[in-house]
C-alpha positions in Angstrom: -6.8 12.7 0.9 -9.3 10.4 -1.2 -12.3 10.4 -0.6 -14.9 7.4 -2.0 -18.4 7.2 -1.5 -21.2 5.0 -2.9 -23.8 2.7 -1.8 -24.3 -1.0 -0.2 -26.8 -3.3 1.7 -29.4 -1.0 1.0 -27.2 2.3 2.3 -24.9 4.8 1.3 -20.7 4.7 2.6 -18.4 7.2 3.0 -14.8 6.8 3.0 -11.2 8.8 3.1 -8.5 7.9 3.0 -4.3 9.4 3.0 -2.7 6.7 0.4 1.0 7.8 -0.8 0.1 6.5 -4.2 -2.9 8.7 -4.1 -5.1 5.3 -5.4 -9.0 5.0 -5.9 -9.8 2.1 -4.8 -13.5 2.4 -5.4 -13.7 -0.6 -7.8 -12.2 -2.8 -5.3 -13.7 -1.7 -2.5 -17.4 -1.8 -4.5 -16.7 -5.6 -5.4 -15.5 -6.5 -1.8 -19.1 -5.3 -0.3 -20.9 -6.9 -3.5 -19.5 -10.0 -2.2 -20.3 -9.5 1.4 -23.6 -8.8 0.4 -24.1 -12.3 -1.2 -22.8 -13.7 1.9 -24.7 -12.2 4.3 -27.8 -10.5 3.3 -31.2 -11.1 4.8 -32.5 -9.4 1.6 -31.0 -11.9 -1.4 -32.7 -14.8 -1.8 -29.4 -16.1 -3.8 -27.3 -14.9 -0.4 -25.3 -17.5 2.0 -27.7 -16.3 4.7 -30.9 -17.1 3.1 -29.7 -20.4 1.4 -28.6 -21.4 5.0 -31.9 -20.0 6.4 -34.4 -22.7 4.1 -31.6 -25.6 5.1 -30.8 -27.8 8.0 -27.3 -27.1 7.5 -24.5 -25.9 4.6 -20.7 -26.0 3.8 -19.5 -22.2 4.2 -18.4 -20.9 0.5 -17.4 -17.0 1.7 -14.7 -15.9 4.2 -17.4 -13.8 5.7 -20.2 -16.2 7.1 -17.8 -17.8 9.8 -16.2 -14.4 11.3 -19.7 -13.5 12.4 -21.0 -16.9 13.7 -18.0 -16.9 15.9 -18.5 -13.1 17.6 -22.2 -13.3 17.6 -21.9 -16.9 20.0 -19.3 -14.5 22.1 -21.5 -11.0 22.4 -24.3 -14.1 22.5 -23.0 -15.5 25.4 -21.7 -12.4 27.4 -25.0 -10.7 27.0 -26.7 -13.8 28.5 -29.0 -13.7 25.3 -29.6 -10.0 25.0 -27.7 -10.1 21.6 -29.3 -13.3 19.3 -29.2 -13.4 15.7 -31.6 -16.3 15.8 -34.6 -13.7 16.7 -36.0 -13.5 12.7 -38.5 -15.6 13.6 -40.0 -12.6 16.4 -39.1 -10.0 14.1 -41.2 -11.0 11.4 -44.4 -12.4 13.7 -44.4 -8.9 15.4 -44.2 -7.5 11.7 -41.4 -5.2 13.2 -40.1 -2.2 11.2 -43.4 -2.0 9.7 -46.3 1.0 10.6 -48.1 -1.0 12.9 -47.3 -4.0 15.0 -49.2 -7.5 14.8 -49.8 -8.7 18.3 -49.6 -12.1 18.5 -50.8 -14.6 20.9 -49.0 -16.0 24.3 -49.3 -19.2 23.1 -47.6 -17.8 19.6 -45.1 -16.2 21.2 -44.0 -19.6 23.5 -44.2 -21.7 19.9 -41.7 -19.1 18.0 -39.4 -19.3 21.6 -38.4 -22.5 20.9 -36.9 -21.5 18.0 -34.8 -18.4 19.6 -31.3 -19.2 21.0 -28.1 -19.3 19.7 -27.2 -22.3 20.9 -29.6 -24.3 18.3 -26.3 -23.1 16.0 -23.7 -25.2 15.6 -20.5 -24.0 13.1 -17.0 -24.7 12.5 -15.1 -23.0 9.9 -16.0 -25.7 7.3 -20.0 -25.9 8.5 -23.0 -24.7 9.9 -25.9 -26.3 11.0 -29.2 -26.0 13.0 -31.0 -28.0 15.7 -34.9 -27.1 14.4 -35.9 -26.6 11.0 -37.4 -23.4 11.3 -34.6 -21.8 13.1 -33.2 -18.7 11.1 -30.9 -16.3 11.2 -30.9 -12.3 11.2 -27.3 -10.7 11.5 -28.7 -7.2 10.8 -27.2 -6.2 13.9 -23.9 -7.2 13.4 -23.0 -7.7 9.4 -22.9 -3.9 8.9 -20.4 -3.4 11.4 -18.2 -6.6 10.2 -18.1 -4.8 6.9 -16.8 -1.8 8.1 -14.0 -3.7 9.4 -13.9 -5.5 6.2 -12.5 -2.7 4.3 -10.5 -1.2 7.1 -8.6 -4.7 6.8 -8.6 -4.2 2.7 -6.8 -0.4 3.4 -4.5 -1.6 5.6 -3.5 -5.0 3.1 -3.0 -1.9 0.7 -0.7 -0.1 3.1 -3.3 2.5 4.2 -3.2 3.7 7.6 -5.0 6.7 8.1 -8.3 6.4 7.0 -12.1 6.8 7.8 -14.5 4.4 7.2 -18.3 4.7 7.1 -20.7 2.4 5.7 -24.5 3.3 7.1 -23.3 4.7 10.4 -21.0 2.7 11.7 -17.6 4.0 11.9 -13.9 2.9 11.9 -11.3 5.9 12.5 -7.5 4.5 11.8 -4.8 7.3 12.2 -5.2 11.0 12.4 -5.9 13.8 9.5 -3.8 16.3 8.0 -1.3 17.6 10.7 -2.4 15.5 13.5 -6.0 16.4 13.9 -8.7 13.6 14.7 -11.0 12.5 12.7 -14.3 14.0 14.2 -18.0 12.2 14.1 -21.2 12.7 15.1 -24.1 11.6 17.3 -27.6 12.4 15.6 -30.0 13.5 18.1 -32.8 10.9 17.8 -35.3 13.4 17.8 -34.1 16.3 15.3 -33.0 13.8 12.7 -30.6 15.8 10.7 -29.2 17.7 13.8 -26.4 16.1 16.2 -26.4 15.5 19.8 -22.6 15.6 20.0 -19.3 15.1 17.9 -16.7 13.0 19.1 -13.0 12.2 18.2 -12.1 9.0 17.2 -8.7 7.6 16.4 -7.8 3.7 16.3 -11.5 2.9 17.6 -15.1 2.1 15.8 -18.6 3.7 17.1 -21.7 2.0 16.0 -25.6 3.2 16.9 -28.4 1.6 17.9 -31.8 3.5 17.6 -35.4 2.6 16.5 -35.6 6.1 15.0 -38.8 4.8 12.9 -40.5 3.0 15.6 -40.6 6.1 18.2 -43.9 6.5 19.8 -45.3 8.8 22.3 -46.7 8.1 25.6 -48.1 11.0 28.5 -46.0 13.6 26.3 -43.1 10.9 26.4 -41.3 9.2 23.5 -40.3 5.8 23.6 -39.2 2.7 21.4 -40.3 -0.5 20.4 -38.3 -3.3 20.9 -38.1 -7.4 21.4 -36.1 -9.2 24.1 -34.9 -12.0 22.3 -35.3 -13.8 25.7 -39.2 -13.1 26.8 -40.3 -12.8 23.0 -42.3 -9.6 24.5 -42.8 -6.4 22.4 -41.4 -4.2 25.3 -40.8 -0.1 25.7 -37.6 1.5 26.7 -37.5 5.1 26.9 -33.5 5.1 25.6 -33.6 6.9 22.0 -30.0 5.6 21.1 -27.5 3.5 22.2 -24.3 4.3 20.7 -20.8 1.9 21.4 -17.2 2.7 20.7 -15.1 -0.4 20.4 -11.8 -1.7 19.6 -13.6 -2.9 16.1 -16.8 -2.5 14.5 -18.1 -6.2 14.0 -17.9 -5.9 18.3 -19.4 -2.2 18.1 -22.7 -3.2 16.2 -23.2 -6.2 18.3 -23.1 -4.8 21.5 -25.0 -1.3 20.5 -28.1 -4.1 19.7 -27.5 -5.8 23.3 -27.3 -2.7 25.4 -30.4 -1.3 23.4 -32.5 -4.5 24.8 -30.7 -4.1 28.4 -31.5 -0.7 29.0 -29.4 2.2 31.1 -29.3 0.2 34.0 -27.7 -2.7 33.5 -26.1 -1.7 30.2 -23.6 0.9 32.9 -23.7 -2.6 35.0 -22.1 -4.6 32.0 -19.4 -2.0 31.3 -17.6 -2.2 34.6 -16.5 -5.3 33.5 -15.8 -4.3 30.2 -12.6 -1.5 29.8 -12.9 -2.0 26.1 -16.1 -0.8 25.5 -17.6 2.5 26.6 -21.0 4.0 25.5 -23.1 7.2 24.7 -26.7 6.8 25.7 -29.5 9.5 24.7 -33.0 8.6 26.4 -35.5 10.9 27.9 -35.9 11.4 32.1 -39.7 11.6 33.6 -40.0 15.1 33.1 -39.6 14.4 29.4 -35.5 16.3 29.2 -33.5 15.0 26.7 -30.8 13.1 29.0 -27.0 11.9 27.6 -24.8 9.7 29.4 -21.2 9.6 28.4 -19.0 6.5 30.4 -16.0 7.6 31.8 -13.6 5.9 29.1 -14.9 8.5 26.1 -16.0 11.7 28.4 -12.5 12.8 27.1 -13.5 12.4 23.6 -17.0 14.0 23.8 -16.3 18.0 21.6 -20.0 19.1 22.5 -23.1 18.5 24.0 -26.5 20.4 23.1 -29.7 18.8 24.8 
């Protein structure tokens, strides 16, 4: 087995790999997310992403701009709005991720609305193009997961097909491991970082995460997170820790863990009757303040262990 590890957008990835020719491929693999990180990186001013976010429209120079636009209008759509990489402009007014908030006015709030909603896009696989000047893009949650699948398509081209792929969380398991077994992953507990809630098996399937580890805060001997529905522009509390998704790919994974984060137990289990193809692991906290897990019934069979 090879193993490669190294880092990219800002975090570290971890890869194996069974290749007959017993190949690195690190040099490859290092230039492909190089790449993708000039396309779609919130962070480079010189990035696809940001050149498109200070224009009214450009012509798409990477193959990895377009691949997105098209699955964030689907999760977009199926979420009724719950997923929408248009939300920058909240993000930044809320100064989120940072140690304190900035609350910001109703009639702020109703101003930077009319700049959230996916449907002020417009793409083709030549173009993209907005309806407002100011509208911008954030595909934090979803790129990571696309370039996951990325390289799991690079293996594959290379004749690879059992193989692990890990690049800041997000997972895609192809295959099995020596003799048969699974490839095993875990689930950090949200509040031990550094400990796991639960391993899982994964073979021919991608599990993503969704948790504002940072942005905890306690409440009557509660924890809860901060988040922003992209639909209300509120700064909301949920008391769900993590939302993790297990998906035919990662690029879907990512997208939905983001959506069922802003959705909530509730109608997150609601979604999934609907939905054979994804299944979820949610860790949140009950009144009494128990660390609670909910497994759906399409990976109960995968789940090794449990320790609340």
């Amino acid at each position: 087995m090879v193993s490669i590890n190294g880092t990219a957008q800002g975090t570290t990835y971890h890869i194996k790999y069974f290749d007959v020719q017993n190949r690195n491929l690190k040099t490859h693999i290092d230039s492909i997310l190089t790449e993708f990180d000039k396309s779609l990186s919130l962070y480079r001013e010189d990035s696809e992403l940001s050149l498109f976010n200070r224009s009214h429209a450009i012509r798409l120079t990477t193959p990895y701009f377009y691949p997105v636009l098209v699955k964030s209008k689907e999760v977009y759509e199926a979420t009724e709005g719950m997923f929408d990489p248009t939300i920058l402009p909240l993000t930044e007014a809320y100064g989120f991720g940072a140690k304190k908030t900035n609350p910001i006015s109703d009639i702020a709030t109703d101003s930077i609305l009319s700049l959230i909603g996916f449907g002020q896009i417009q793409f083709d696989s030549i173009m993209v193009s907005k309806n407002k000047e100011h509208v911008r893009l954030d595909f934090n949650g979803i790129a990571q997961g696309y370039s996951v699948d990325v390289i799991s398509r690079f293996l594959e081209e290379k004749n690879i097909n059992r193989y692990m792929v890990e690049i800041g969380g997000e997972i895609f398991c192809k295959g099995s491991k020596n003799e048969g077994s699974p490839w095993i992953s875990g689930i950090e507990n949200p509040l031990k970082p550094g400990s796991l809630v639960t391993k899982v098996t994964l073979q021919n399937r991608a599990m993503t995460t969704a948790g504002n580890y940072r942005n905890h805060f306690k409440k009557d001997g509660l924890v809860f997170n901060h988040l922003i529905n992209p639909k209300t522009g509120s700064m909301e509390q949920t008391s769900l820790l993590s939302v993790t998704v297990f998906a035919p790919d990662a690029v879907s994974a990512d997208a939905y863990d983001t959506a069922f984060f802003v959705m909530g137990i509730e109608k997150t289990k609601a979604f999934l009757k609907t939905r054979k193809d994804l299944d979820v692991f949610l860790v949140y906290q009950n009144a009494s303040g128990k660390l609670i897990t909910y497994a759906s019934d399409g990976i109960k069979d995968f789940i090794q262990s449990v320790s609340n």
